[in-house]
C-alpha positions in Angstrom: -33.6 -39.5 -81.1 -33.2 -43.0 -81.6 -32.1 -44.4 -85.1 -31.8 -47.7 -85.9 -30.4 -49.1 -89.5 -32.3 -51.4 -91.5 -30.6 -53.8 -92.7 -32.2 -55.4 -96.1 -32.3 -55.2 -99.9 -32.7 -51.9 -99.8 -31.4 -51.0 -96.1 -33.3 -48.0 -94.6 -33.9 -46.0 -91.2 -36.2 -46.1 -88.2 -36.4 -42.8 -86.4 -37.8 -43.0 -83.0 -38.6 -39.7 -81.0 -41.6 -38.5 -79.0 -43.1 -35.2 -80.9 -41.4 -36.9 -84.5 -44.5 -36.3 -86.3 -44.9 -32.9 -86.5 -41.8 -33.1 -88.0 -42.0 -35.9 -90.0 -42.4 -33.8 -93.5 -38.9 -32.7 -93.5 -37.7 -36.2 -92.8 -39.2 -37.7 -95.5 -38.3 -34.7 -97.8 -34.0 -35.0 -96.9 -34.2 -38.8 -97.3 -36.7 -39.9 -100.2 -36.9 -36.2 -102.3 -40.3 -36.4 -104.6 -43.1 -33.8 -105.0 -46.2 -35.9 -104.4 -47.1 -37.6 -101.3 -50.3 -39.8 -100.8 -50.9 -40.6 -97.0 -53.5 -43.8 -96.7 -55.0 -44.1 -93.6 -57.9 -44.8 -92.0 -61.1 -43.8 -89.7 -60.1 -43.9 -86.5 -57.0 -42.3 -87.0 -58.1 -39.6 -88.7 -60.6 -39.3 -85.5 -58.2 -39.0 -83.2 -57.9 -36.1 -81.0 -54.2 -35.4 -81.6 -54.8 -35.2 -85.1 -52.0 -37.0 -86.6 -53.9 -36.8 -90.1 -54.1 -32.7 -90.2 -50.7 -32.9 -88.4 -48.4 -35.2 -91.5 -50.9 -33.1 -94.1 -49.4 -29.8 -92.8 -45.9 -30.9 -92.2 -45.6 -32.5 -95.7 -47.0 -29.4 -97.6 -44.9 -27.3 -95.7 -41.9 -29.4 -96.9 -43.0 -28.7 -100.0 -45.3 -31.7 -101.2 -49.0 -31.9 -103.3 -50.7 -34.3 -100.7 -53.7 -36.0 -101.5 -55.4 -38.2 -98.4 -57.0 -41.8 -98.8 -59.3 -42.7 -96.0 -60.7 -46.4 -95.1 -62.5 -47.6 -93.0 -60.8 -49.3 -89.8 -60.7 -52.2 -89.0 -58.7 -55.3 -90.5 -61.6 -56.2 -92.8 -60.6 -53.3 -95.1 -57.7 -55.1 -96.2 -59.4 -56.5 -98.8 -58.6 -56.8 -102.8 -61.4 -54.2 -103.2 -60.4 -51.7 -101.1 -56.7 -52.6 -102.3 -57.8 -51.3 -106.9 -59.8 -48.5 -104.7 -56.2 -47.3 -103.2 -53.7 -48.1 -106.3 -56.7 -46.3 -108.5 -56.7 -42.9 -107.0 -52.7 -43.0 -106.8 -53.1 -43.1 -110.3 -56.2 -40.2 -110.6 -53.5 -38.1 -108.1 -50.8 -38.3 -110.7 -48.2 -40.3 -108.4 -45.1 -41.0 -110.4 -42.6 -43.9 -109.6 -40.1 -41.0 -107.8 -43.0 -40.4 -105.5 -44.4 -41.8 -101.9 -47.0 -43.2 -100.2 -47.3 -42.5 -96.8 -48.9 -45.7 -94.7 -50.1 -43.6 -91.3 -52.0 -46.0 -89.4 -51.8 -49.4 -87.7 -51.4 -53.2 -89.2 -53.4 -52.5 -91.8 -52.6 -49.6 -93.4 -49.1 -50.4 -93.4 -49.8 -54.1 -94.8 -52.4 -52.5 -97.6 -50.6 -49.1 -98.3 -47.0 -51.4 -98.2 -48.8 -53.5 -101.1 -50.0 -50.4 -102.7 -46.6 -49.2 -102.7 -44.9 -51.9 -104.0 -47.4 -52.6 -107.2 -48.2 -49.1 -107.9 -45.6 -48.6 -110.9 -43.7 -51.8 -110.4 -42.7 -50.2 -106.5 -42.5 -47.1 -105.3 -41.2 -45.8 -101.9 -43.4 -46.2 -98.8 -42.6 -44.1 -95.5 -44.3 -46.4 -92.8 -45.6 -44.1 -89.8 -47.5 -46.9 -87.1 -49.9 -45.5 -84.8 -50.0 -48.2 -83.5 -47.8 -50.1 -80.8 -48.1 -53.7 -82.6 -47.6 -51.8 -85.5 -44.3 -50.1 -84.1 -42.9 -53.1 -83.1 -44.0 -55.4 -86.1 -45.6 -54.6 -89.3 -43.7 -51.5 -90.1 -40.7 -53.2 -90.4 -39.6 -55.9 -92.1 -41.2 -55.3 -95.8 -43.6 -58.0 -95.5 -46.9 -56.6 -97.1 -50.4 -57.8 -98.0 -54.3 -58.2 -98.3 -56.5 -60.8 -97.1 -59.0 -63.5 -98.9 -61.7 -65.1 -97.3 -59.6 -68.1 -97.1 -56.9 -66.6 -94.6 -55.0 -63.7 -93.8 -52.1 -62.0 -96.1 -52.5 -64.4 -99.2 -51.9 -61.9 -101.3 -48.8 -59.7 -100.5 -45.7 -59.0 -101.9 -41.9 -58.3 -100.2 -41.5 -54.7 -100.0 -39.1 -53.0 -97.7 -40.0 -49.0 -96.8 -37.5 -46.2 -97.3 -38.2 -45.1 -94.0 -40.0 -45.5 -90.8 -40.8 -43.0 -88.6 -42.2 -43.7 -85.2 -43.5 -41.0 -82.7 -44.0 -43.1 -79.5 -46.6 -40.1 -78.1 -48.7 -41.3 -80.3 -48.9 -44.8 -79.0 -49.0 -43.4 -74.9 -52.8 -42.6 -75.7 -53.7 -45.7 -77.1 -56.6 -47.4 -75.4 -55.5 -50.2 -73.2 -57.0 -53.0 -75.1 -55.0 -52.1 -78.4 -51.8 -50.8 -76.5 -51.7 -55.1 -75.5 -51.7 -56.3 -79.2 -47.9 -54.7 -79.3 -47.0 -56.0 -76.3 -48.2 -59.5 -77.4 -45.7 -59.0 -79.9 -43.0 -57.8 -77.8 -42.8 -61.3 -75.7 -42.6 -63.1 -78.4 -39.1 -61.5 -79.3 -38.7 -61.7 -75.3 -39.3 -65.3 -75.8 -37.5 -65.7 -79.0 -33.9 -63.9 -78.1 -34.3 -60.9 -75.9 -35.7 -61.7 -72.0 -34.9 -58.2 -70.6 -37.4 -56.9 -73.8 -40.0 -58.4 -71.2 -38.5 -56.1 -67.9 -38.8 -53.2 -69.5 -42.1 -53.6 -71.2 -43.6 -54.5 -67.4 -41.7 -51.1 -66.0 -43.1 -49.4 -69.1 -47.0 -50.4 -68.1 -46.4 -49.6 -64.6 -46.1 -46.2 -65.8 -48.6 -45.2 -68.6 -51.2 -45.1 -65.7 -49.2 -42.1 -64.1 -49.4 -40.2 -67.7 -53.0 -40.2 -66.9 -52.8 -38.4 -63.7 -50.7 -35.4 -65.6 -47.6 -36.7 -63.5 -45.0 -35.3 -66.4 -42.2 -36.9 -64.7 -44.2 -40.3 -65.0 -45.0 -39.7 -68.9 -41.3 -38.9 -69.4 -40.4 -42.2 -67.7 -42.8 -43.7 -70.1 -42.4 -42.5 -73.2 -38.6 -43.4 -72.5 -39.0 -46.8 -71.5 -41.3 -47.1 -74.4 -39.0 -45.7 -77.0 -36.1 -48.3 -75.3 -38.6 -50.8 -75.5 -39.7 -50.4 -79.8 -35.7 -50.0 -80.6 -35.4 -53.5 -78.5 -37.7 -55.4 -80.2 -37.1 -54.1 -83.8 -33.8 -55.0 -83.0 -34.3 -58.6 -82.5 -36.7 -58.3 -85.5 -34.0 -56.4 -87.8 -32.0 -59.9 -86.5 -34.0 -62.4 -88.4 -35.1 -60.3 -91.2 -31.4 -59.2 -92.0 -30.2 -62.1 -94.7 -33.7 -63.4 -95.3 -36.1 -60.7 -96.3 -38.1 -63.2 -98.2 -38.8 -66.0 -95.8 -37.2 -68.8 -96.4 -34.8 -69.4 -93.4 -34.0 -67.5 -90.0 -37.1 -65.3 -90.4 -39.1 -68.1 -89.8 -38.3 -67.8 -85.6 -40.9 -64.5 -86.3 -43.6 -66.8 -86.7 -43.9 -68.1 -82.8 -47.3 -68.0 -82.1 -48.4 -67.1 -85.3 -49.1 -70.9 -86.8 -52.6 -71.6 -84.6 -52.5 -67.6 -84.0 -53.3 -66.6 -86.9 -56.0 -69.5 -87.7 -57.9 -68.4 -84.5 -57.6 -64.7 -85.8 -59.2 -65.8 -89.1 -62.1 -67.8 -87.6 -62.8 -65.8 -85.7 -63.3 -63.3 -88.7 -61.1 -61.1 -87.1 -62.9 -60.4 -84.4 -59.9 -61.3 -81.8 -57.2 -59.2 -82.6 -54.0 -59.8 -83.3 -51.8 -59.6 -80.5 -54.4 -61.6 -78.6 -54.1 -64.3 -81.2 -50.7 -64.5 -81.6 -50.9 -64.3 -77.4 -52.8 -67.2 -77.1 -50.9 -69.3 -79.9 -47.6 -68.7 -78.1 -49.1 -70.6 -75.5 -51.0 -73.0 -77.5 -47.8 -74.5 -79.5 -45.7 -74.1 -76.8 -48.0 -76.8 -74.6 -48.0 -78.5 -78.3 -44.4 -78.8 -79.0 -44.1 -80.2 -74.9 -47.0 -83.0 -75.7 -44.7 -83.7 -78.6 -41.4 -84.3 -76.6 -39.5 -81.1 -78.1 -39.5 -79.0 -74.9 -39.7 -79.2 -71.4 -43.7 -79.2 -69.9 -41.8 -76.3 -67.4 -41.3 -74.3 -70.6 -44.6 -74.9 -71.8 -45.9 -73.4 -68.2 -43.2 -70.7 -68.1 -45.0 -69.4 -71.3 -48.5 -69.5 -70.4 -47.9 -68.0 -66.7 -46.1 -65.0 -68.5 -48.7 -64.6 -71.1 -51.7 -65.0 -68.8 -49.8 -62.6 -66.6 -49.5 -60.0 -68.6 -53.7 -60.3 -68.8 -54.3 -62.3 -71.8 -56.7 -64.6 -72.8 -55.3 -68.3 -73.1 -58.1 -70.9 -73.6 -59.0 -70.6 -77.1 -62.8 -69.9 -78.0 -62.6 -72.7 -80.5 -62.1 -76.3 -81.7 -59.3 -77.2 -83.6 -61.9 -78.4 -86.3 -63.4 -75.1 -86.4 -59.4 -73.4 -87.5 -58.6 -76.6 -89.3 -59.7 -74.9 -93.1 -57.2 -71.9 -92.3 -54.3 -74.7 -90.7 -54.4 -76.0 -94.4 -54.1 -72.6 -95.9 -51.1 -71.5 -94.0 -48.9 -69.6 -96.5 -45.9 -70.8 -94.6 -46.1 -74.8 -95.5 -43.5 -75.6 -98.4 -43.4 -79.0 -99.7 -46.0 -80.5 -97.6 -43.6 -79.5 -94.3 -44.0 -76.5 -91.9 -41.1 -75.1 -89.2 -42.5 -75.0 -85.9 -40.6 -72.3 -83.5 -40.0 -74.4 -80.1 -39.4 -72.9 -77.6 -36.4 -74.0 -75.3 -36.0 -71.4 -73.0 -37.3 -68.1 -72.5 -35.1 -66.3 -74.6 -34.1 -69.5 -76.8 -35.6 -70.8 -79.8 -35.1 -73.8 -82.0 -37.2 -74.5 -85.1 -38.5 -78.1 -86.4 -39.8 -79.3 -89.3 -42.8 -80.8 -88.9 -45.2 -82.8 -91.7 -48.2 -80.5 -92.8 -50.5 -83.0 -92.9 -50.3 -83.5 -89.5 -51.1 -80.4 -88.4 -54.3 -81.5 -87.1 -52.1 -83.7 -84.5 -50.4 -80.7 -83.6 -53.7 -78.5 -83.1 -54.7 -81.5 -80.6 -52.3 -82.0 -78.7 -51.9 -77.5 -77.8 -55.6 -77.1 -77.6 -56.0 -80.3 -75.2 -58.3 -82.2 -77.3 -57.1 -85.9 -76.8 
């Protein structure tokens, strides 16, 4: 097993081992204590055929817990304030005290919705993050950034709230289907790009293999789920890095963002539509080819970026106009004082950031998307 410390305001663990969930009750029961649970999750999950849902029900009532279940529908438009009083109100119909947990067993959004939950619910109370997820693994779970959307643009509403504990069982990630296995790895070359190069080898090695684990080759699905676990404990690593110091956001954790500034304004437009990982994909490359037009990198950076991205089979010409993101550019939660920090990218594997003036963002949006 793999276990990583935390480091935070309230420092905690991340357990990493294939087979972890069955498990995953007495876990929670030696580290957190409590006698309620309430696992939030949502429709596909709880479709799946490995059952994670029936799987964390039994092995937290077995550790002794009442569990209740909360169900949403997938999908990133759930995160919503509606479905957000629908959550906090049945944790209040269940009886949850402030000594109990919410469990977050899902992807993205279930751990950003059942992460706000948990920290509002009775001023905070502990949240055990399980991703299903690989974007989830690799991102969201950790960090303690939490949230809902509003129609104006993603996680305006959110609050800083660390778990107090995350447990990650990487066979659940092996089955994911191809197209949502690709939103972690978009994450994963960003923190290739941003400190950690080798990150990159062994996610390549790791989707040479998950093919094989089709075939029933167990030696190959060993390999696999190995390189994957090696993979997650890599890039929280370099996450744990930034967030260590500045769990709110207002310094190093910044670097997190690469990608994300003219990422996440595609995802929004798009209505969320493009996922993700393929947004923050394509945004890489976008302000990468952005900060070059603006003489803060090399252009051989710029197409070092957008070869490995397209490489990895992403999508890098945007669907869009900059005027059609140009509402959700304004909206962006990171500008402070009419300034935003744009991650530049030096190197593969080096970073700088740069302020830059907010108001000419649209500039900015120009000169990645090619619009002269």
């Amino acid at each position: 097993m793999k276990e990583l410390d935390i480091r935070g305001d309230r420092p905690y663990k991340m357990l990493i081992e294939p087979g972890l969930l069955p498990e995953a009750g007495k876990y929670i029961s030696h580290a957190l204590g409590g006698s309620r649970a309430f696992v939030l999750t949502d429709s596909t999950v709880a479709a799946l055929p490995s059952m994670p849902l029936a799987t964390i029900y039994r092995s937290l009532t077995e550790a002794g817990y009442q569990v209740s279940t909360c169900q949403l529908p997938a999908g990133e438009s759930s995160k919503n304030p509606t479905a957000y009083l629908d959550v906090v109100s049945m944790m209040a119909d269940r009886g949850l005290q402030p000594t109990d947990i919410l469990v977050a067993l899902g992807g993205g959004m279930i751990g950003d919705l059942g992460g706000f939950a948990a920290a509002t619910y009775m001023r905070g109370i502990k949240c055990v993050q399980i991703p299903t997820t690989f974007l989830a693994a690799v991102d969201s779970s950790v960090g303690g950034k939490t949230a809902i959307d509003l129609p104006q643009g993603k996680n305006l509403i959110g609050a800083f709230w660390e778990p107090s504990l995350v447990l990650c069982d990487p066979d659940l990630l092996l089955t994911l289907p191809a197209t949502v296995f690709m939103d972690g790895c978009a994450e994963t070359i960003k923190y290739g790009i941003l400190k950690d190069p080798e990150v990159i080898a062994l996610l390549r090695q790791t989707l040479e293999k998950i093919p094989e684990r089709s075939a029933k080759a167990s030696d190959s699905a060993d390999n696999a789920t190995d390189l994957l676990c090696q993979v997650i404990a890599r890039a929280v690593t370099t996450k744990e890095f930034y967030v260590h110091g500045d769990v709110t956001d207002k310094g190093k954790r910044g670097f997190l963002n690469l990608g994300h500034l003219l990422g996440h304004a595609i995802e929004a437009w798009s209505c969320f539509s493009l996922s993700h990982g393929q947004s923050v994909a394509m945004g890489m490359v976008l302000e990468a080819r952005g900060c070059a037009a603006l003489g803060l990198t090399s252009s051989d950076t710029a197409d070092e970026i957008r070869e490995l991205v397209n490489d990895f089979g992403f999508a890098i010409d945007p669907p869009c106009t900059v005027q059609d993101i140009l509402p959700y550019l304004v909206h962006d939660k990171r500008i402070r004082n009419n300034s935003i920090g744009l991650i530049v990218p030096d190197s593969i594997g080096n970073c700088h950031m740069e302020p830059y003036p907010a108001d000419e963002l649209e500039k900015f949006a120009r000169l990645g998307f090619g619009e002269q």
